[in-house]
C-alpha positions, 0 to 999 in steps of 0.5 A: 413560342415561334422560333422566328421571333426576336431573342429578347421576345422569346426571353421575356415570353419565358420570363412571364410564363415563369412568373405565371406558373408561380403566380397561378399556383400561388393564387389560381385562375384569379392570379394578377396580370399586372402582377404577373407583368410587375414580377417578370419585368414587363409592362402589361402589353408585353403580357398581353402580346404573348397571352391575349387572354386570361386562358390563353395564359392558363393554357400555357402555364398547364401546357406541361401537365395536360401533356403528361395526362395525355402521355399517360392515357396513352400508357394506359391504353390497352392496358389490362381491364378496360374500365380500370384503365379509364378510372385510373386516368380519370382520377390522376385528371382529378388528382392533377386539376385539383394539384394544378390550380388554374387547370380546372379554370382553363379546361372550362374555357368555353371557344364560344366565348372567344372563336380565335382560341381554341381550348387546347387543353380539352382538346387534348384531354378529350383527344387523348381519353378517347382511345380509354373510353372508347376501348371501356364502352366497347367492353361494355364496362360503361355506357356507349353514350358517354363522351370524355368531354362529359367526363371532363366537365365532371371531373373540373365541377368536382374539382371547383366544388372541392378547391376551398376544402380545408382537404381538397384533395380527399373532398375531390377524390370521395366526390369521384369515387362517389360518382363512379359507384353512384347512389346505388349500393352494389356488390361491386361499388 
């Protein structure tokens, strides 16, 4: 929200961003502009106005949370083995996609579909895994060819696959697990 704007626009824009993180966490991606709009006391073009699309919203109402995943892949980074580092932030992605409801959504938002927004939730995501995979792949703990815009569609297919299991959370996280040991039995896996 630019500071430059009026008082009363910066409170309405705080007011629906309110109401949207309840109304996205109650009922997902899918949650109702209009009742967004009806619920903070704004007509829909004011929603419209500070949120021109659906992701834009999204965004906004995940804005906390891809700033406390990229945190912690920076926490990580350099932290003991390479691999696990990785893993660990790989799996609190899947842990918060699947706690978030609407990240999934808005981490697959694709730029194509609308050139003036950017999907500044991957973005930062990728942005802030790199240094992990970068670091795992160096050590040949993974493949060189991986990227974390790859890890990143996995991870929000798992966690689409898994959101209407009566235990998302354990569907999301076998699902993971099983996808970094693969189909081979190993010694390790």
């Amino acid at each position: 929200m630019p500071d430059h704007q009026r008082a009363d626009a910066r409170r309405n824009y705080s007011r629906i961003l309110a109401v949207a993180e309840e109304e996205v966490a109650a009922h997902g991606a899918d949650a109702s502009l209009e009742q967004i709009a009806r619920t903070a006391g704004v007509g829909s073009a004011t929603v419209r106005r500070h949120f021109p699309t659906r992701y834009a919203l999204l965004e906004a109402v995940s804005r906390k949370r891809i700033e406390a995943l990229c945190a912690r892949a920076r926490d990580l980074t350099g932290e003991g083995d390479s691999r696990d580092a990785l893993l660990t932030w790989l799996s609190e992605v899947v842990t918060y996609c699947v706690t978030a409801r609407g990240l999934a959504a808005a981490l697959t938002y694709a730029a194509e579909s609308d050139p003036a927004h950017d999907n500044a939730c991957s973005a930062a995501l990728e942005q802030a895994g790199e240094p992990l995979l970068h670091r795992a792949a160096q050590d040949g703990a993974i493949a060189a060819n991986i990227t974390v815009a790859e890890l990143i569609t996995l991870i929000v297919g798992i966690t689409l696959a898994t959101e209407h299991h009566a235990d998302s959370a354990s569907a999301a996280d076998r699902l993971f697990r099983l996808t970094v040991a693969g189909l081979s039995r190993s010694p390790d896996a």
